[in-house]
PLY file of the C-alpha trace (Angstrom):
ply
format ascii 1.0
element vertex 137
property float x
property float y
property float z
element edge 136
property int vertex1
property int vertex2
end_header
142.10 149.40 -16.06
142.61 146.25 -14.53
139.78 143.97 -16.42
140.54 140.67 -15.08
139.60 141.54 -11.33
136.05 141.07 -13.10
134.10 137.65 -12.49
132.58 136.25 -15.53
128.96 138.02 -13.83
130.46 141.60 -14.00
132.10 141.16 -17.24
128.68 140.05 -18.70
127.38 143.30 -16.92
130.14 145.84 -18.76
129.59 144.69 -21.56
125.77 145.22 -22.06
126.30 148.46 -20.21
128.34 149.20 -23.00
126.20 147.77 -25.89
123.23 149.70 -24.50
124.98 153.03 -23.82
125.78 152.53 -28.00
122.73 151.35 -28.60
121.21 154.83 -27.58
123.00 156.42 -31.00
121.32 154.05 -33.03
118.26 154.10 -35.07
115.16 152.84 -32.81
112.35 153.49 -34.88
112.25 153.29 -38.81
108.53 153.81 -41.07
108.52 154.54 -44.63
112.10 155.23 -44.74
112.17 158.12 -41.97
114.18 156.72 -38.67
114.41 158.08 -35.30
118.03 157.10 -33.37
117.70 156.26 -29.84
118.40 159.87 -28.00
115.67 161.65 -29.31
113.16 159.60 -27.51
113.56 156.73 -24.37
117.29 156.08 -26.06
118.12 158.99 -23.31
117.14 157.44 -20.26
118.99 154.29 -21.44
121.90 156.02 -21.71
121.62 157.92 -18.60
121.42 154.49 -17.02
124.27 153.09 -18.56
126.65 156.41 -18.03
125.17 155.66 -13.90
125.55 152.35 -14.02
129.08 152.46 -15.84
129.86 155.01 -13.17
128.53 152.68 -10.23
130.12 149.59 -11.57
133.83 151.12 -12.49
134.07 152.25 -8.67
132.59 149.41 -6.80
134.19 146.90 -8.47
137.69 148.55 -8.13
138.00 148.69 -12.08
140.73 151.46 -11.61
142.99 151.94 -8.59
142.54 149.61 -5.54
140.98 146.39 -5.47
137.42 146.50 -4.14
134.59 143.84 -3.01
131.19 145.73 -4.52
128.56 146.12 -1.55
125.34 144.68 -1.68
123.79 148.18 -1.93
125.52 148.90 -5.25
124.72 145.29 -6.82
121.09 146.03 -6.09
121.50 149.70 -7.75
123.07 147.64 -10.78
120.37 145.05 -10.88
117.89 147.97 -10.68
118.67 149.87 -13.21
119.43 147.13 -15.03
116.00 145.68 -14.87
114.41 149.52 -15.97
116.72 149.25 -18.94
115.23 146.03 -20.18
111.59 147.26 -19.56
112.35 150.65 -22.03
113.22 148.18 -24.14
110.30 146.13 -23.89
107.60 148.60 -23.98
108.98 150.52 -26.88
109.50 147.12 -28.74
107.36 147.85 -31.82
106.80 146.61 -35.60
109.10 149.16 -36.77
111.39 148.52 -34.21
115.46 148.54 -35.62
118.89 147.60 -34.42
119.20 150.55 -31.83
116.05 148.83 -30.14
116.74 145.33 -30.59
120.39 146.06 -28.89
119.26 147.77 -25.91
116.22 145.29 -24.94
119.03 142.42 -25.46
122.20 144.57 -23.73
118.96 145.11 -20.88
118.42 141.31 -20.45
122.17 140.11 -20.55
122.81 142.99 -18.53
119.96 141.62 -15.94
121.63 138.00 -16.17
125.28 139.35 -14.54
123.83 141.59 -12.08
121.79 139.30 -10.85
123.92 136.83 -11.23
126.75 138.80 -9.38
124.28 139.47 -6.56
124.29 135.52 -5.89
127.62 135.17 -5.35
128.83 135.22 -2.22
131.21 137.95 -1.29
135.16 136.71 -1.61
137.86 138.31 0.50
140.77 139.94 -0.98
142.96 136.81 0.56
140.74 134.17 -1.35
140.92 135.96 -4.39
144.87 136.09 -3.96
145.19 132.37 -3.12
143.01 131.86 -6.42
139.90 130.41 -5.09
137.21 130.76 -7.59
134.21 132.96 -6.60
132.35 131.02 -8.76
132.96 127.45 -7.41
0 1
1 2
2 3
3 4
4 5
5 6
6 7
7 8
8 9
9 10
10 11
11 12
12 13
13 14
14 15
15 16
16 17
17 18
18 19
19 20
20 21
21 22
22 23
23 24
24 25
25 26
26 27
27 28
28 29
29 30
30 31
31 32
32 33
33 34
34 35
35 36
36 37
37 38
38 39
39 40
40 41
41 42
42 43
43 44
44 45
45 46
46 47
47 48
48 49
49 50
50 51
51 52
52 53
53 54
54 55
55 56
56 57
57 58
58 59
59 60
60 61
61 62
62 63
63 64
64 65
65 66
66 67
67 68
68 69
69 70
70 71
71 72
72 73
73 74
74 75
75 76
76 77
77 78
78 79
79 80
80 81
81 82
82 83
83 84
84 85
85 86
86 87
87 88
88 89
89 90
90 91
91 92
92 93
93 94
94 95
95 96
96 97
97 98
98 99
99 100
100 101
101 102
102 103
103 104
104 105
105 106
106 107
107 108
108 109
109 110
110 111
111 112
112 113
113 114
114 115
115 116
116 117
117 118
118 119
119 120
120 121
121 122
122 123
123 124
124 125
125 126
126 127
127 128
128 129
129 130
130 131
131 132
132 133
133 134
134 135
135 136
């Protein structure tokens, strides 16, 4: 695993794929002491998104093996599901709302920031990133 290929946008991006694909485990929903953890309800479809998006961002961004420019197609697929996330975390936002909810609606959002973010940049060749020219700059 060869984490500092990343740009500061994609790092963002694994790490609230991570936070939300946790966040799924824990409790969502808690009245009068009974709780309800994230997978028994919309926790699932967040997770499904982060296991896809995980999956999407680990090969584009040549994670392991090769190095690898992500296509626009795949930063869009990101940013997609990326946005979804956030809204599942939006709409079930409630007054009984706990940590499980709270971290995927805020994994969602920063997760939103470095895809969209990412999909600003402009695309650096494998020379330019050898000759250390900052994507960012």
């Amino acid at each position: 695993m060869r984490i500092e290929r990343l740009t500061t946008p994609q790092r963002i991006s694994a790490i609230a794929i991570v936070v939300v694909a946790l966040s799924a485990f824990l409790p969502w929903v808690s009245i009068f002491g009974i709780s309800a953890i994230g997978i028994e309800g919309d926790g699932l479809i967040t997770l499904v998104f982060a296991i896809g998006g995980g999956i999407t961002f680990a090969v584009t961004t040549g994670l392991f093996g090769a190095e690898r420019t992500p296509g626009r197609a795949s930063q869009i697929a990101l940013l997609v599901l990326a946005i979804l996330t956030a809204l599942i975390g939006l709409v079930d936002m409630n007054g009984a709302a706990t940590i499980g909810l709270y971290l995927t609606l805020f994994g969602g959002i920063a997760w939103v920031v470095g895809a969209a973010w990412q999909l600003t940049l402009k695309p650096v060749t494998a020379e330019a990133s050898a000759e250390g020219i900052d994507p960012l700059g």
